[in-house]
Backbone as CSV, one residue per row, in Angstrom:
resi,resn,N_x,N_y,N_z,CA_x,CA_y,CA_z,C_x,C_y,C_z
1,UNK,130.699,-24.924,89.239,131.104,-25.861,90.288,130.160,-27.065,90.345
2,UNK,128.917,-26.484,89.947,127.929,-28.130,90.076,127.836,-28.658,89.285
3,UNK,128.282,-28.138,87.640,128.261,-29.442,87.035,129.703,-30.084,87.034
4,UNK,130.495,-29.447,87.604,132.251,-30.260,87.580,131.599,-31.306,88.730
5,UNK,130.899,-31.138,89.957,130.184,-32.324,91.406,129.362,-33.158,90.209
6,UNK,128.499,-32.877,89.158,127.886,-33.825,88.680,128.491,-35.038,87.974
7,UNK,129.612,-34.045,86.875,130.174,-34.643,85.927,131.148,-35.935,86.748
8,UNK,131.799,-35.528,88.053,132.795,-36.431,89.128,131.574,-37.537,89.548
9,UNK,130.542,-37.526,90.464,129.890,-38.514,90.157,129.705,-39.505,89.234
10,UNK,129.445,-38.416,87.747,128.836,-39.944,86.909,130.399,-40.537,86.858
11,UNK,131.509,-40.122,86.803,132.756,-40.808,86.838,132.871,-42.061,87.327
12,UNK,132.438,-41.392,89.138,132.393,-42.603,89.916,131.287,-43.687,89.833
13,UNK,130.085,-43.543,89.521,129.120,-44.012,89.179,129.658,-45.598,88.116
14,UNK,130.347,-44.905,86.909,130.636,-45.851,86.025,132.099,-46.859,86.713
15,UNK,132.831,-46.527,87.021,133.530,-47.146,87.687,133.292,-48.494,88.930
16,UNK,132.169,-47.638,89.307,131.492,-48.486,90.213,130.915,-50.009,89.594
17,UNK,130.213,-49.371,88.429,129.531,-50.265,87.633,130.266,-51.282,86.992
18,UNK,131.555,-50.779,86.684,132.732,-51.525,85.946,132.833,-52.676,86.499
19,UNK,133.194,-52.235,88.139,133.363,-53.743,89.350,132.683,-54.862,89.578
20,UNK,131.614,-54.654,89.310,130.583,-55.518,89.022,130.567,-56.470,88.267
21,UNK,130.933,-57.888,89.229,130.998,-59.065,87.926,129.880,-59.714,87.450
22,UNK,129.824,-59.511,86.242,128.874,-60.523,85.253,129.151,-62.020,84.819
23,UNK,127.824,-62.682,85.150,127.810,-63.738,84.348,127.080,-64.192,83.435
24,UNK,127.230,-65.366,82.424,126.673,-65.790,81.300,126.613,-66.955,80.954
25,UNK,125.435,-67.654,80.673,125.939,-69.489,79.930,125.053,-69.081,78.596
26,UNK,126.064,-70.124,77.563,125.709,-69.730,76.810,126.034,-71.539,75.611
27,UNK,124.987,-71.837,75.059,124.686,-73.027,74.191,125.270,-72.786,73.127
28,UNK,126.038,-73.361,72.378,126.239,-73.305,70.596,126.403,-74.601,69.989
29,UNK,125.046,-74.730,69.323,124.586,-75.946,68.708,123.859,-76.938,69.927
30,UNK,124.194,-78.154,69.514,123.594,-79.096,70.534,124.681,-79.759,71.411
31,UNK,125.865,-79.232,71.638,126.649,-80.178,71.986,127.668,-79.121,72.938
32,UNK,127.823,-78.152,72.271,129.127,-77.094,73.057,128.318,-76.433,74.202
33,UNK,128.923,-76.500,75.302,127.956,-75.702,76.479,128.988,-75.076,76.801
34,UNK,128.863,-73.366,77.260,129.865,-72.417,77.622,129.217,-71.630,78.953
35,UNK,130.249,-71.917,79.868,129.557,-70.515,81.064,130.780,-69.868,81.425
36,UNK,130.535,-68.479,81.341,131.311,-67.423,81.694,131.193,-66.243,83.099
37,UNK,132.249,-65.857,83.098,131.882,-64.551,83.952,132.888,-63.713,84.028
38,UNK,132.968,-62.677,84.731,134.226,-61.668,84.299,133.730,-60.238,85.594
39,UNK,134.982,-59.848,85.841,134.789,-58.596,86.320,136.202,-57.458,86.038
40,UNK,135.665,-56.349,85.695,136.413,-55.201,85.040,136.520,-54.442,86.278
41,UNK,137.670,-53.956,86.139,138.444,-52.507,87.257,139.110,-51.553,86.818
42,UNK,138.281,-50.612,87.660,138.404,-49.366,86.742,139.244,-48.938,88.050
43,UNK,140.111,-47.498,87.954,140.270,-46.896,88.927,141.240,-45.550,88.437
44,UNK,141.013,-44.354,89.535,141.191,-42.959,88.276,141.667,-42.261,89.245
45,UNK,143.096,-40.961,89.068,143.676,-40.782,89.982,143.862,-39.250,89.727
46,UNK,143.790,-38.578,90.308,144.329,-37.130,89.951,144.813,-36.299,91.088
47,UNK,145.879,-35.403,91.139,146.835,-34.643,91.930,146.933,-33.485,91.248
48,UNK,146.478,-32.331,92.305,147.173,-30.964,91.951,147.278,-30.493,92.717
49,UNK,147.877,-29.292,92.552,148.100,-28.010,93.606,148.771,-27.242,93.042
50,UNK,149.023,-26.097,94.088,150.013,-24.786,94.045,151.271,-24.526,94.309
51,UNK,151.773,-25.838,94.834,153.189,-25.872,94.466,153.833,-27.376,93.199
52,UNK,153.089,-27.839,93.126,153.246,-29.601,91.996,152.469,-29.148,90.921
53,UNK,153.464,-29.765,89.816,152.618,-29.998,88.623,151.642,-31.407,88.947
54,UNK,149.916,-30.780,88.219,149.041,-31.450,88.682,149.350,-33.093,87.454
55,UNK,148.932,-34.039,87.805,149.024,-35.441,87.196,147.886,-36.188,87.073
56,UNK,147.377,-36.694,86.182,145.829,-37.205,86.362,146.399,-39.156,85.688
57,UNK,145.585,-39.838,85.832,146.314,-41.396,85.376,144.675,-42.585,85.652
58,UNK,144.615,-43.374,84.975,143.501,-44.219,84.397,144.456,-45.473,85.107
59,UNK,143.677,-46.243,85.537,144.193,-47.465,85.466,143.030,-48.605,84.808
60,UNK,143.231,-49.466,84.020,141.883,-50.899,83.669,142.513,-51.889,84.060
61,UNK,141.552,-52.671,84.292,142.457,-54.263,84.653,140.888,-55.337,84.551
62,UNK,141.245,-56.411,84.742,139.815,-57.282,84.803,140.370,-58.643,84.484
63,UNK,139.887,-59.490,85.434,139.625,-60.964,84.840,138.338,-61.365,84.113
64,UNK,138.735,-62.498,83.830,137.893,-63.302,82.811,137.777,-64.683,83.077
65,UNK,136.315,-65.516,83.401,136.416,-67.397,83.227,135.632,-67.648,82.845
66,UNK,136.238,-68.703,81.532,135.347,-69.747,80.581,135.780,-70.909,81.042
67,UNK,134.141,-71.340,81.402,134.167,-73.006,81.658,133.324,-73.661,80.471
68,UNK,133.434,-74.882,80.135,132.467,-75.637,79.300,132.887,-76.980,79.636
69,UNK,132.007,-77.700,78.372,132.258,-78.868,78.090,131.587,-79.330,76.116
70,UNK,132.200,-80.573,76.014,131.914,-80.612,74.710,130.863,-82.175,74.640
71,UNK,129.885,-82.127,74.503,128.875,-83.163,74.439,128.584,-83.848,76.061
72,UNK,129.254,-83.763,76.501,129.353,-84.648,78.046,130.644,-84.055,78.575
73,UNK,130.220,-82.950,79.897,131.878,-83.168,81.065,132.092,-84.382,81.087
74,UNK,132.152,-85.398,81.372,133.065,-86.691,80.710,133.916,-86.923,80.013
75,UNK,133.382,-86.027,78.550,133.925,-86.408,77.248,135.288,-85.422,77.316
76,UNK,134.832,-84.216,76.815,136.142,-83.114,76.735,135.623,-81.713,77.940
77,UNK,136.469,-81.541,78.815,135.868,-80.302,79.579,137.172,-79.199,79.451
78,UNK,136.424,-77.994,79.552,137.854,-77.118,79.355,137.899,-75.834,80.356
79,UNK,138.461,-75.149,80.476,138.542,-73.942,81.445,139.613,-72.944,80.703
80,UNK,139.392,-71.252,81.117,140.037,-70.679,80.787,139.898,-69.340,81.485
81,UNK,141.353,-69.052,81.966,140.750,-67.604,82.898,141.722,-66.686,82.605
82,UNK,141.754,-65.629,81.675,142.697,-64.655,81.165,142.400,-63.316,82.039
83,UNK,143.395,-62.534,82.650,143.559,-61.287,83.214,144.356,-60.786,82.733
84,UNK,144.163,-59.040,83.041,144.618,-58.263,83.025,145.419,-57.238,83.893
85,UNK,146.075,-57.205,84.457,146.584,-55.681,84.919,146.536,-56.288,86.482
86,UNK,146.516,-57.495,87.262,146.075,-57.764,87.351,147.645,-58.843,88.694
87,UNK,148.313,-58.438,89.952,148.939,-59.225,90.437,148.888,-60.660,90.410
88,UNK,149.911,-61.183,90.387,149.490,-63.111,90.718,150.500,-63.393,91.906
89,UNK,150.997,-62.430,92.186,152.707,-63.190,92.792,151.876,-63.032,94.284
90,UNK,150.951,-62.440,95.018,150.585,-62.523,96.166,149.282,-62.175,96.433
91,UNK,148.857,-61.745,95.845,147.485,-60.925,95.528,146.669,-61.147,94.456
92,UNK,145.624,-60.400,93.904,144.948,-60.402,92.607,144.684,-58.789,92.222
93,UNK,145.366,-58.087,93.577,144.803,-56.325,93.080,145.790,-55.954,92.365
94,UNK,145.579,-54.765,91.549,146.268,-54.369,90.211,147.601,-54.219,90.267
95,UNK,148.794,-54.581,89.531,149.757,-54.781,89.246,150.376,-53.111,88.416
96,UNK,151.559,-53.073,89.455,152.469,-51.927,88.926,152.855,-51.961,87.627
97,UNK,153.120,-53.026,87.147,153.574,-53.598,85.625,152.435,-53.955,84.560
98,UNK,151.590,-53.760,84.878,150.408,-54.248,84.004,150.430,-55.777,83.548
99,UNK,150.647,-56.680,84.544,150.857,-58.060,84.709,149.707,-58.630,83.915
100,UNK,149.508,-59.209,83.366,148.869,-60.200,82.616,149.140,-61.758,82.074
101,UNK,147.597,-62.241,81.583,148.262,-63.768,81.143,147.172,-64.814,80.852
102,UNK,146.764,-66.215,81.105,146.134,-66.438,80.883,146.565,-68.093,81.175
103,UNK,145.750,-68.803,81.831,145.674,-70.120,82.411,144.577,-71.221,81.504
104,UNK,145.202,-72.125,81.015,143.902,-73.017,79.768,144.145,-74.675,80.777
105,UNK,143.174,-75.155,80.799,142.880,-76.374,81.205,142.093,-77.390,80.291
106,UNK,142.050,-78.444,80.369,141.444,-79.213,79.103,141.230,-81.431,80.119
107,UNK,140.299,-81.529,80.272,139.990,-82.724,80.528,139.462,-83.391,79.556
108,UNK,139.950,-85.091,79.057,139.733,-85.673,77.930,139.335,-86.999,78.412
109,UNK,138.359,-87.064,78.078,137.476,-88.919,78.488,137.644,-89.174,80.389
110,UNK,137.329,-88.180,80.733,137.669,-88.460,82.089,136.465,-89.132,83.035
111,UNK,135.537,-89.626,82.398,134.659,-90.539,82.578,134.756,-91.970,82.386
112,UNK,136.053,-92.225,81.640,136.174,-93.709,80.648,137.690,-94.064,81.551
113,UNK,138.178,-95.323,81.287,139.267,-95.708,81.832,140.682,-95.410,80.865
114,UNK,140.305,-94.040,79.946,141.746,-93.916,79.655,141.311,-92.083,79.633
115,UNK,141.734,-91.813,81.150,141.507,-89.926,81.422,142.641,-89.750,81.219
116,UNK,142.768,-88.613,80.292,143.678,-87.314,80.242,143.534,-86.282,80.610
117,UNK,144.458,-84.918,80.748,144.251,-83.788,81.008,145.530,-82.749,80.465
118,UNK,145.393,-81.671,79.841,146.513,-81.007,79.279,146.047,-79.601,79.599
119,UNK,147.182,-79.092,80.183,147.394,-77.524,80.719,148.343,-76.792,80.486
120,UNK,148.013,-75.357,80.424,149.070,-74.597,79.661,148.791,-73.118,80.120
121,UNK,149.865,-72.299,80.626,149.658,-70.801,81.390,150.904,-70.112,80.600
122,UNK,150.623,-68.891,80.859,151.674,-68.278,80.204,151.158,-66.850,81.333
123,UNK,152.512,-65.995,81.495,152.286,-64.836,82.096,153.628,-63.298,81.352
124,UNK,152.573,-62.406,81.412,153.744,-61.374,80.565,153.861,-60.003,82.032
125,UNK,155.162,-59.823,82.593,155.549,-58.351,83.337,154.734,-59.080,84.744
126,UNK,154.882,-60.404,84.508,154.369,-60.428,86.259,156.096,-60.048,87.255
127,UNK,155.372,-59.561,88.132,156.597,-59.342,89.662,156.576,-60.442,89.970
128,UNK,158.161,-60.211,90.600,158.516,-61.086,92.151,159.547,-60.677,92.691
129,UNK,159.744,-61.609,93.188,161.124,-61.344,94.262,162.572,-62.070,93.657
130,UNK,163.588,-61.342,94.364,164.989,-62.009,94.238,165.748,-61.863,95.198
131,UNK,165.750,-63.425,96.038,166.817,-62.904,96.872,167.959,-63.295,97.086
132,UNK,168.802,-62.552,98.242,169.942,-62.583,98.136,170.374,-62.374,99.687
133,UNK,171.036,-63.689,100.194,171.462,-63.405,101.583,171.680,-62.485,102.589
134,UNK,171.377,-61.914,103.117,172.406,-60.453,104.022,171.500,-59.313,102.966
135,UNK,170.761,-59.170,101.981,170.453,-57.974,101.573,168.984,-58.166,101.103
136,UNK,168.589,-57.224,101.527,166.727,-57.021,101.356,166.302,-57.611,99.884
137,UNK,165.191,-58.454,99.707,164.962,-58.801,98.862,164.621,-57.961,97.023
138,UNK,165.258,-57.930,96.029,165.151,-57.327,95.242,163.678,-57.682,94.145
139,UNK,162.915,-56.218,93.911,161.837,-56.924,92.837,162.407,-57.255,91.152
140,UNK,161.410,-58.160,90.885,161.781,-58.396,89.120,160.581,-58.187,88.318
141,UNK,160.669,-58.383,87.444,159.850,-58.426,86.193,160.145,-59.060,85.208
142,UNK,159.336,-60.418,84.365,159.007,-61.064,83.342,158.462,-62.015,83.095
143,UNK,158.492,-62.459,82.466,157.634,-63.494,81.095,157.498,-64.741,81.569
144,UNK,156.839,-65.776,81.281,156.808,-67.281,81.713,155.936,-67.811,81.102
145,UNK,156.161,-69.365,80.867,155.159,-70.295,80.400,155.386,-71.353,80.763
146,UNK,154.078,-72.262,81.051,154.209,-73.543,80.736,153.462,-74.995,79.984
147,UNK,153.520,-75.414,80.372,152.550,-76.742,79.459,153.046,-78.343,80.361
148,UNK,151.699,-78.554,80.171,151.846,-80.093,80.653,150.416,-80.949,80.319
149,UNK,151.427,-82.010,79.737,150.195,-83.141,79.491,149.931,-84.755,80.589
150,UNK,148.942,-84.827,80.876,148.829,-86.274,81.710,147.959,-87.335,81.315
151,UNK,148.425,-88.235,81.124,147.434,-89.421,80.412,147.650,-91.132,81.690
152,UNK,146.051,-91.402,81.592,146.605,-92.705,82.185,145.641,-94.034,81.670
153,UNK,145.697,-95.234,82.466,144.847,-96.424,81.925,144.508,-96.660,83.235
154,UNK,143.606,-97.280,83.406,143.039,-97.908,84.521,141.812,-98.515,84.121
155,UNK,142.212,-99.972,83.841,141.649,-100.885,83.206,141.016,-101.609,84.098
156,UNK,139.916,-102.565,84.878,139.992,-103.352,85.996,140.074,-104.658,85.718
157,UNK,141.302,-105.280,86.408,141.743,-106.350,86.445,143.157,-106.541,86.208
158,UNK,143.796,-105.565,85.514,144.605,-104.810,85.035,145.993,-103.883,86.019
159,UNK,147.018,-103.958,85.743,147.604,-102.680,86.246,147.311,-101.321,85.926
160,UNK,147.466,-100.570,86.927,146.741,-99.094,86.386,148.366,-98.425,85.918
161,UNK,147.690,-97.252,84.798,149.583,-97.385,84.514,149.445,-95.485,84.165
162,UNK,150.180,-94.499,84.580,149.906,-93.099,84.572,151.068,-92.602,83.652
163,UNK,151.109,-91.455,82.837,151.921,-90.692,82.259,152.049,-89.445,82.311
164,UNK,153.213,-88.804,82.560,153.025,-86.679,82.637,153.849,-86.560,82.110
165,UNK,153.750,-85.285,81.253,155.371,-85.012,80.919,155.170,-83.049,81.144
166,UNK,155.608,-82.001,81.910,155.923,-81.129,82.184,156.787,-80.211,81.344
167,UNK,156.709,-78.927,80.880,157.931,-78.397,80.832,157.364,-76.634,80.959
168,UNK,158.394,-75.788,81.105,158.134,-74.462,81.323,159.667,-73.526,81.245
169,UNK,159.619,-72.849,81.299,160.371,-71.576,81.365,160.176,-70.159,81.489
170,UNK,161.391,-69.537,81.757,161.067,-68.050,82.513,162.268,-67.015,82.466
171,UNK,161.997,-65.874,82.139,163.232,-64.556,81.971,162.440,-63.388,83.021
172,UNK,163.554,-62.744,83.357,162.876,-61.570,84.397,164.561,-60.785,84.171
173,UNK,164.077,-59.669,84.999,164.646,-58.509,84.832,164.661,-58.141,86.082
174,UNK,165.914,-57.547,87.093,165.982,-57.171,88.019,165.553,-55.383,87.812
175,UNK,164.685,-54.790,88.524,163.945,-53.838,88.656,165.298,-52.687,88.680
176,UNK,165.449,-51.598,87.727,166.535,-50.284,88.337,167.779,-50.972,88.008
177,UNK,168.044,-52.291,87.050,169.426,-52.605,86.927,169.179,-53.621,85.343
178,UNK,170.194,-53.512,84.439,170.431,-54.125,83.619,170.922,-55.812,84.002
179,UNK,170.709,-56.456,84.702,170.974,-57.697,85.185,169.464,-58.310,84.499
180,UNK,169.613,-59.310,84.754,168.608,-60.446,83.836,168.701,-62.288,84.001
181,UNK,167.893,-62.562,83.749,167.894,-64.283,84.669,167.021,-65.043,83.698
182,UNK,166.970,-66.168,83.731,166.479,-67.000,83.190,166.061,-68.436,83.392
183,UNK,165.225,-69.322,83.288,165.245,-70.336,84.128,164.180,-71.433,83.239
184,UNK,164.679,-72.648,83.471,163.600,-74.001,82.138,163.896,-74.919,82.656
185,UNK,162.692,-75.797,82.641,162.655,-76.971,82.912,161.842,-78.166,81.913
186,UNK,162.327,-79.023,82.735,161.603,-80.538,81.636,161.192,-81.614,82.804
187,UNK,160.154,-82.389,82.936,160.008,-83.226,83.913,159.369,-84.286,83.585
188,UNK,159.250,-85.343,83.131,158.922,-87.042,82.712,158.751,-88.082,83.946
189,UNK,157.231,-88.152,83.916,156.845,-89.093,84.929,155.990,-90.519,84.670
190,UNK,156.372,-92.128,85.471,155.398,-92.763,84.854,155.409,-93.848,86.138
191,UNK,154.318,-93.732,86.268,154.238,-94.920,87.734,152.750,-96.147,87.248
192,UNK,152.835,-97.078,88.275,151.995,-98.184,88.038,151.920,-98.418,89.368
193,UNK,150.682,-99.303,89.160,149.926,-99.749,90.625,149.315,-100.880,90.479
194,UNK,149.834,-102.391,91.154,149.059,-103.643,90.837,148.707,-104.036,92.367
195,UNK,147.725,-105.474,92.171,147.755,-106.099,93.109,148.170,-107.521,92.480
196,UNK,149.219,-108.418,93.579,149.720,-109.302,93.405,149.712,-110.700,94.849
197,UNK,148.886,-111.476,94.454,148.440,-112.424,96.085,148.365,-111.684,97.308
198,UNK,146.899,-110.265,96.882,146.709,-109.864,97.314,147.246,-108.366,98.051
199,UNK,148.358,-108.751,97.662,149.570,-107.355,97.792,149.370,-106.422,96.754
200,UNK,149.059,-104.781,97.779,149.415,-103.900,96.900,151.148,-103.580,96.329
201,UNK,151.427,-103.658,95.216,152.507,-103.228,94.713,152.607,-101.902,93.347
202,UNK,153.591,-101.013,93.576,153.706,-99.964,92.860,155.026,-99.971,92.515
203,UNK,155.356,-99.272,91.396,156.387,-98.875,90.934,156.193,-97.617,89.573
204,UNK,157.382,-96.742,89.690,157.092,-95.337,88.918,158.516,-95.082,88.792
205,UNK,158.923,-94.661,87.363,160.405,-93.832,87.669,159.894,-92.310,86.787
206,UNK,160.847,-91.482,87.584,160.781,-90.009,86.901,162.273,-89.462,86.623
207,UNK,162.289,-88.316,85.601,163.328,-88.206,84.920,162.819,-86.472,84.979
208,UNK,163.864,-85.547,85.213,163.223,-84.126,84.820,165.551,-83.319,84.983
209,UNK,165.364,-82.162,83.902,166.103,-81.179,84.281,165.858,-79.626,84.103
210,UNK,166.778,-78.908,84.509,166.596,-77.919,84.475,167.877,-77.300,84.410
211,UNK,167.611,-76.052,84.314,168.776,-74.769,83.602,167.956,-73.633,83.822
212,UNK,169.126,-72.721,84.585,169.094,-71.708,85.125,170.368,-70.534,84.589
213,UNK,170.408,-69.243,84.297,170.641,-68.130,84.422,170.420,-67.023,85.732
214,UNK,171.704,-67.068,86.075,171.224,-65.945,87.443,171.887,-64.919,87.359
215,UNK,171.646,-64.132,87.425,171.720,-62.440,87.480,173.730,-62.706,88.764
216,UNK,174.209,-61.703,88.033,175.642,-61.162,88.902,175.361,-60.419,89.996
C-alpha cells in the first residue's frame, strides 16, 4: 500500500511540474534574437469499482510563444504561438477534441515609411456552436485557416496610401450527425488620407466575398 501512496505522488509531483511555464531568450549569430516560453498540461484520470469496468485516460496539451526580431524590431519582427489540446472557442482549458493550431505574425520595416505586416492561423478539431432558431444550440467540429497581408506608404508631404488583402476558410461537422458546412472568404482593401487647403480629406474603396455551405 505505501509504495502504490509513493508511486501516486511522484505522479502528481511530475504533473505538477509539467504546469509550470518556462522561459528562454536565446541569440543566433549577431543579428537573430529569439525569446520563448511555453507551458505543458498534464492531467490523469482513473475510475473503478465493484460494479463498473475500471477506465484509466492521460490527457497532454500545452502552448507555446516565439517572439523575435531580425537585426532591428524595426526591420523584420515575428511572433508565433502554437497549441495543443488546447480550447480557443471560449476558453484556453483543454479541449474535448484535441483542438490545436498555430497563429504566425510577421512585421516588415515598420520603423521606415513603407510598414508591412503579414499573418496567418490555421486551426485543426477546434469546437463551436451552430445555431438554429427555436432549438438549443448544436456543437461542431473543424478545420480553418487564414492569411492576410497589409502594406502601406506614408511618405511626408505626400498622401498616405494603405493596402490589405484577407482571405480564409472553414469546414466543420455537426457533432452525432453526418451533416457538414463550409464557409470562405476574400476581402480587398485600399484607402488614402491627404491634406488639401488645409482640409483633411480621405478616400478608400473595399471589395470582399464570400461562400458558404450550411448543413440541412
Amino acid at each position: 500500500m505505501a509504495r502504490g501512496i509513493h508511486t501516486a505522488w511522484l505522479i502528481l509531483g511530475g504533473l505538477l511540474l509539467l504546469s509550470i511555464p518556462s522561459a528562454a531568450q536565446i541569440t543566433i549569430g549577431d543579428n537573430l534574437n529569439l525569446t520563448s516560453s511555453g507551458t505543458i498540461n498534464a492531467g490523469y484520470n482513473d475510475s473503478y469499482g465493484n460494479q463498473i469496468d475500471s477506465s484509466h485516460s492521460l490527457g497532454l496539451g500545452g502552448t507555446a510563444s516565439f517572439n523575435g526580431f531580425y537585426y532591428n524590431p524595426n526591420f523584420i519582427s515575428f511572433t508565433a504561438n502554437p497549441y495543443y489540446d488546447q480550447s480557443r472557442s471560449n476558453s484556453n482549458f483543454a479541449s474535448v477534441t484535441d483542438a490545436s493550431g498555430v497563429t504566425l505574425g510577421s512585421s516588415i520595416f515598420s520603423g521606415s515609411h513603407f510598414p508591412g505586416s503579414v499573418n496567418y492561423s490555421t486551426a485543426y478539431n477546434s469546437t463551436g456552436n451552430y445555431g438554429i432558431p427555436g432549438i438549443t444550440s448544436l456543437d461542431t467540429t473543424g478545420n480553418s485557416r487564414n492569411f492576410g497581408i497589409n502594406w502601406g506608404a506614408y511618405v511626408p508631404g505626400l498622401p498616405t496610401l494603405s493596402a490589405g488583402y484577407q482571405m480564409g476558410d472553414s469546414n466543420y461537422q455537426l457533432l452525432g450527425t453526418d451533416e457538414n458546412g463550409s464557409s470562405s472568404f476574400k476581402s480587398f482593401h485600399l484607402n488614402s488620407t491627404y491634406s488639401l487647403f488645409g482640409f483633411g480629406l480621405g478616400a478608400g474603396i473595399a471589395h470582399s466575398t464570400s461562400e458558404a455551405v450550411i448543413p440541412g
